[in-house]
N, C-alpha and C positions, 0 to 999 in steps of 0.2 A: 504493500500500500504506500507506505514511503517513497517508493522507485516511482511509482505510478503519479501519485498529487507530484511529485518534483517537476517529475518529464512535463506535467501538465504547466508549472509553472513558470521553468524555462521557455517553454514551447514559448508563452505569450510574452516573453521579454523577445526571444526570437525573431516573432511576429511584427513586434515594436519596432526592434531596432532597424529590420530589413527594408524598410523604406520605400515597400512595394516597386522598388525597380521595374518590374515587368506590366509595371501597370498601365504605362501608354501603349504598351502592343496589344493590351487586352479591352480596350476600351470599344465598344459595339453600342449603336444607337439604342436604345428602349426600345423592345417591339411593341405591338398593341395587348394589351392582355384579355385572354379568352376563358371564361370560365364554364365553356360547354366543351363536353367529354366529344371525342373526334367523332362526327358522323356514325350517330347512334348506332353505327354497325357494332360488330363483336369481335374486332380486330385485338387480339391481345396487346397487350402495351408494357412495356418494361423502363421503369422508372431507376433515376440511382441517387444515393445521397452518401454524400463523401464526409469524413470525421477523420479523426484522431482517439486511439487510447481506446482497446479494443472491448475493456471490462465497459466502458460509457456508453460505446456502439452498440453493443449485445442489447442493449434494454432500447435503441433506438429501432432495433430488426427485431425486436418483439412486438412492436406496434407494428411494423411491415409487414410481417407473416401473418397477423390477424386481419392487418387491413387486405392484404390477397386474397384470404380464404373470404372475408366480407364482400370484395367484389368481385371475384370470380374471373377479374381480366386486366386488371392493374397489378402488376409483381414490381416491388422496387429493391433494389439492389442495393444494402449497405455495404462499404468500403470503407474499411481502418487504415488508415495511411500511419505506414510506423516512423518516418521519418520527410522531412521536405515539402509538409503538406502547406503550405502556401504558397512555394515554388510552382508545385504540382497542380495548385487549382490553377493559377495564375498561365499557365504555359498550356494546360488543358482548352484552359475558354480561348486564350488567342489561335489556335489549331482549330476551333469550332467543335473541341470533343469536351468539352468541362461536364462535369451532373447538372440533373437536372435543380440540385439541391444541395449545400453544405451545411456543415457543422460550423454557425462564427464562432470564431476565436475570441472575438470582443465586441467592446460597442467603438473601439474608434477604428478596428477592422471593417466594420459593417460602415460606417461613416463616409471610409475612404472608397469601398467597394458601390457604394449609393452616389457617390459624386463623378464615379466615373463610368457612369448608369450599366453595372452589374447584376442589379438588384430587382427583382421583381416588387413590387409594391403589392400589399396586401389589400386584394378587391375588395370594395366597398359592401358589393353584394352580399359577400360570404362574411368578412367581418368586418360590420359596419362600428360607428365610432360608440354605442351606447357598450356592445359588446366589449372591446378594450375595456373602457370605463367599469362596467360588473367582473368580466374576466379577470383584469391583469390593473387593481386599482392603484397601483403604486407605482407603475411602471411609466415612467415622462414621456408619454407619445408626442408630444410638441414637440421636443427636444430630438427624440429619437425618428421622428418619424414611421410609418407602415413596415417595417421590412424584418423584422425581428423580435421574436421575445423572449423574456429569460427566462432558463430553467429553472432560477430563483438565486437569490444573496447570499452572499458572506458576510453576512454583518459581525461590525465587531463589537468583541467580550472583552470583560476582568476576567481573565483563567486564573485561576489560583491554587496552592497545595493545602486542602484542605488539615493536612498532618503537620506544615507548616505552623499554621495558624494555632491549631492547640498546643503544641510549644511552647509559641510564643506568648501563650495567655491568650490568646485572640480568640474569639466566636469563631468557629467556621463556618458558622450557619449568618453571620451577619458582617457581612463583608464591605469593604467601608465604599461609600455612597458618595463623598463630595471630597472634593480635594487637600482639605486639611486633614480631613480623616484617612485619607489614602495616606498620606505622608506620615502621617503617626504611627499606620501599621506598617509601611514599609522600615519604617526606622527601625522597628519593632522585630521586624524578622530580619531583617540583617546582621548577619555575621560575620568576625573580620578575624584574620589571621596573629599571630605573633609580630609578623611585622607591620600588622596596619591593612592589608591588604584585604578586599573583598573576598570571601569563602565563600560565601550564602548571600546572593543580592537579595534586596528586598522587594525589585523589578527588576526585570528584560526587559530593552524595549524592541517594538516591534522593527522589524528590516524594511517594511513595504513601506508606510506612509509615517513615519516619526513625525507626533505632533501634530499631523491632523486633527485629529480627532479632538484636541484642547482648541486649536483655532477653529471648529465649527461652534465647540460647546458655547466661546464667545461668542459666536452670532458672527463671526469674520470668516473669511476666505483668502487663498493664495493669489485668485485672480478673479475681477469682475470682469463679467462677459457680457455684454451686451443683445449679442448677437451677429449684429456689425461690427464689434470694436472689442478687444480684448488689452484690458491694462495688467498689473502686478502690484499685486497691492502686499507684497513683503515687508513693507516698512510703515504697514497701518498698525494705528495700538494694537488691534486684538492680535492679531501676527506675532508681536514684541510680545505681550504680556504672555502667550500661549510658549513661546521660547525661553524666557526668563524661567518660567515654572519650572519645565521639564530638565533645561539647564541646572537649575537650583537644587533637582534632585542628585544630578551627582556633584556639583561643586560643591554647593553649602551642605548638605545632611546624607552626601555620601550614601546610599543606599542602592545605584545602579554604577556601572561600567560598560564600556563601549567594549569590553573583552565579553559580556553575558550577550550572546546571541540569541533572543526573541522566544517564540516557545522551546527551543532546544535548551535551552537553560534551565528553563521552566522540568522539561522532564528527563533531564540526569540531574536533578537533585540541587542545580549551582544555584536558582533565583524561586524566589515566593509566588512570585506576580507578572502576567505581561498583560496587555491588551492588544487581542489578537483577533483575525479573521474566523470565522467559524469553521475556516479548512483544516483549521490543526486539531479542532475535537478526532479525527481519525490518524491525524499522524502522531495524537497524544494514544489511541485508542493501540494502532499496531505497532508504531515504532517503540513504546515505550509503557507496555503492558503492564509492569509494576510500577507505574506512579500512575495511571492512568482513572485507576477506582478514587484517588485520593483528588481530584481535579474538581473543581468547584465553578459554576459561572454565577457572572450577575454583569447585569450593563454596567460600561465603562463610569468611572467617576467622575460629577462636573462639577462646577464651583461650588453651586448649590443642592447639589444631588439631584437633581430633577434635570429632563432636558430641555432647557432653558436656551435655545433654541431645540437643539438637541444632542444626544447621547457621540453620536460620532457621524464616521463615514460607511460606506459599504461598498462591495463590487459588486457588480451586475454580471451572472454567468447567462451567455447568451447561448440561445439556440440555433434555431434550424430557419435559412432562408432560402430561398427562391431565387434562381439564378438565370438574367436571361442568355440567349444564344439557345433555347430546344423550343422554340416558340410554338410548335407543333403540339407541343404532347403540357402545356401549359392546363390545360382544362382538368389532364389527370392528375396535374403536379398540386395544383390547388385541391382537387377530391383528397390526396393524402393530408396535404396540409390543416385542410377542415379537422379529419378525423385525426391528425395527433394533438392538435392544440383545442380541442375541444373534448368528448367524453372519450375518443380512443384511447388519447394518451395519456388518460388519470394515473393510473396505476405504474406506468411507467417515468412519469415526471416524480410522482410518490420516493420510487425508486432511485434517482436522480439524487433526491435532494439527500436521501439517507447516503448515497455513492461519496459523493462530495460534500457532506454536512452543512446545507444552504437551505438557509430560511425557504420557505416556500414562497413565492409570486402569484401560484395559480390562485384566487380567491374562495376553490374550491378544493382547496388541502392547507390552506392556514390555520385549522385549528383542530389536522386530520390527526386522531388518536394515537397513528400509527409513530408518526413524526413525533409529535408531542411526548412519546415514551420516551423519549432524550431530551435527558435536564439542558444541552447545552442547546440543543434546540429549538426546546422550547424558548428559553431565553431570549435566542434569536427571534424570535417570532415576536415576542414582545417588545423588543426594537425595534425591529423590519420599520413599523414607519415611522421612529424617530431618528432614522440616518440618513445621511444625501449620499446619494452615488454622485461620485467626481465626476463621471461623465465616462467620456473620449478622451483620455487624455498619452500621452509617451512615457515611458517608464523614466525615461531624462528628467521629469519633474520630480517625480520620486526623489532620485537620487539628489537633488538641489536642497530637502530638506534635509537630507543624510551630510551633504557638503556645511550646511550652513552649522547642522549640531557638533560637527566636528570640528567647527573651526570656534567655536565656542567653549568647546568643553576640551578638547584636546591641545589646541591651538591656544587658550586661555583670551582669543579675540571679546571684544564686547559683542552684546545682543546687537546693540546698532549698526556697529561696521559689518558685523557679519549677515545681516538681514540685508545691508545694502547690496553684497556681493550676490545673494539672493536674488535681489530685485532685478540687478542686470542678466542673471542667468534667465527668469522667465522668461524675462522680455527677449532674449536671442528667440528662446521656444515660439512664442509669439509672433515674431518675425520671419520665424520660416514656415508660418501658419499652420502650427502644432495643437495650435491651444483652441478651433473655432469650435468643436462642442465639449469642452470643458467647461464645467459647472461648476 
């Protein structure tokens, strides 16, 4: 399970970084979309839908094989691509052989693949806008537009060692809720060597988005977006005040280091606490089997414990979209589509979400019993709608928050000067129009 969430997660820095080179050879007008089956004849038709990561495909060609034997003349073809699979779609469509259907990798995949009209749009007829709205009520179709929806979030947690905690004197049953109280118990479980050195942090912090999740609880962001116009807003208070904090835990009260790497820390025993995406409930579950019964969730900490805007960030794992270039066989490609993202693929999205340990999206498995037997989440679920998904964004921004805490905490720079250095990094992102549906 480890080898598998990793691959996955490389895969989409992979995705990031490649810069879709091949995307001006791939570029094909929009055809007109047709949502009648080919000339009511009984000509069979054979469908294909390409992915990655063969454990994830399997439950996608479970909805296939049922959807076959339901119509009797539509077979669609799932393909696990074990490696190059964005090369491979990309070099497929410009050849006129792509599927009729992909597995996205993200939403600024689906972004870049929609502006260089890839992308089939989802017909009104079959899913019109109230539908989105009851189906997928969380989901920003303004922002996103028709072309994709998610198998459901990552939203993030406080993971925590609940065996820790009774050590320390601490509740593990009441895990601390606002930011001075977070600081009290980290202090509280941290441990230090003979010579001064961290044993036992009292946090990890997270590798993907350090310190997001303090700058939403402010009501701030990294960048306002207009739509038209994207600025950087690294050197607004809430920006500062969300860095100061997080800085202040290892400067002034020492309880974290930039040596405790994120949940791994968390489960060989080096750190108490991280806040983390809901992917690691399974890389806590198989990589790390003896610490894994003692793992505790609760929403992230915010000033005032409550989220006030709100709790944090999340990622949006996206699905299955519509690919033009097989304009032909369009009518059957929407018939499948109906039938996974409507009652087909209940059971199989169910599936999904327990695969990859992500909140549920569907509005009919948010509060499915099945799911909800998992404390971690559930949790999830009770956040789901107090987190912003960042959007579209490059993994380059990521790394900008990692540059700036280290030049603070390692570097001993000020919040200011180092927030500044920030601010110019966005803006190159910005500038090479990285950042238009970033949220």
């Amino acid at each position: 399970m480890n080898v598998q969430i990793s691959s996955r997660r490389q895969f989409l820095r992979t995705v990031a970084l490649a810069g879709f080179g091949l995307a001006a050879a791939a570029c094909v007008p929009v055809p007109e979309i047709s949502t009648d089956s080919a000339a009511a004849g009984e000509e069979p038709v054979g469908l294909s839908l390409w992915g990655w990561w063969d454990t994830r495909m399997a439950h996608y060609r479970s909805v296939a094989d049922q959807f076959a034997e339901q119509s009797g003349r539509i077979t669609v073809d799932v393909d696990s691509t074990a490696g190059g699979y964005p090369e491979r779609i990309y070099s497929s469509l410009a050849a006129g052989a792509g599927p009729n259907m992909l597995k996205m990798p993200d939403l600024l995949t689906m972004h870049q693949m929609r502006e260089e009209n890839l992308l089939l749009k989802f017909p009104d007829n079959i899913f019109p806008l109230n539908w989105f709205e009851e189906a997928y009520p969380l989901f920003d179709i303004e922002t996103n537009g028709r072309y994709v929806l998610p198998t459901g979030s990552s939203c993030t947690l406080l993971m925590y060692n609940k065996s820790m905690f009774s050590e320390a004197g601490l509740d593990p049953e009441s895990p601390p809720t606002t930011w001075n109280d977070f600081t009290t118990a980290a202090k509280a479980l941290t441990r230090k060597d003979a010579g001064g050195a961290i044993a036992q942090g009292g946090l990890a912090l997270t590798l993907d988005w350090p310190v997001l999740n303090q700058i939403y609880q402010l009501g701030g962001n990294v960048i306002h977006n207009s739509g038209d116009e994207q600025t950087p807003l690294m050197t607004s208070p809430e920006v500062h005040e969300a860095f100061t904090y997080i800085a202040d835990l290892a400067r002034t009260h020492e309880v974290w280091h930039p040596s405790l790497p994120d949940h791994e820390a968390v489960g060989k025993g080096r750190a108490a606490m991280t806040e983390e995406q809901t992917w690691a409930i399974n890389e806590f579950a198989y990589t790390y089997p003896d610490i894994y019964p003692d793992i505790g969730y609760s929403h992230p900490p915010t000033p005032t414990g409550a989220p006030d805007p709100l709790f944090g960030y999340k990622d949006i794992v996206t699905s299955i979209s519509a690919l033009t270039g097989r304009p032909e066989h369009n009518g059957e490609t929407w018939q499948f589509m109906e039938y996974l993202y409507k009652d087909g693929g209940k059971d199989a999205y169910r599936d999904l979400c327990l695969l990859s340990a992500l909140a549920p999206e569907r509005a009919d498995l948010m509060t499915d019993p099945l799911l909800m037997e998992s404390p971690g989440l559930s949790k999830a679920a009770e956040v789901n709608p107090r987190e912003r998904s960042y959007g579209a964004v490059p993994y380059r921004a990521s790394a900008v928050l990692h540059d700036v805490l280290h030049l603070i905490v390692n570097e001993g720079r000020s919040v200011t000067d180092a927030l500044e250095y920030g601010e110019t990094e966005i803006q190159k992102i910005i500038d090479e129009g990285l950042a238009k549906y970033w949220v």
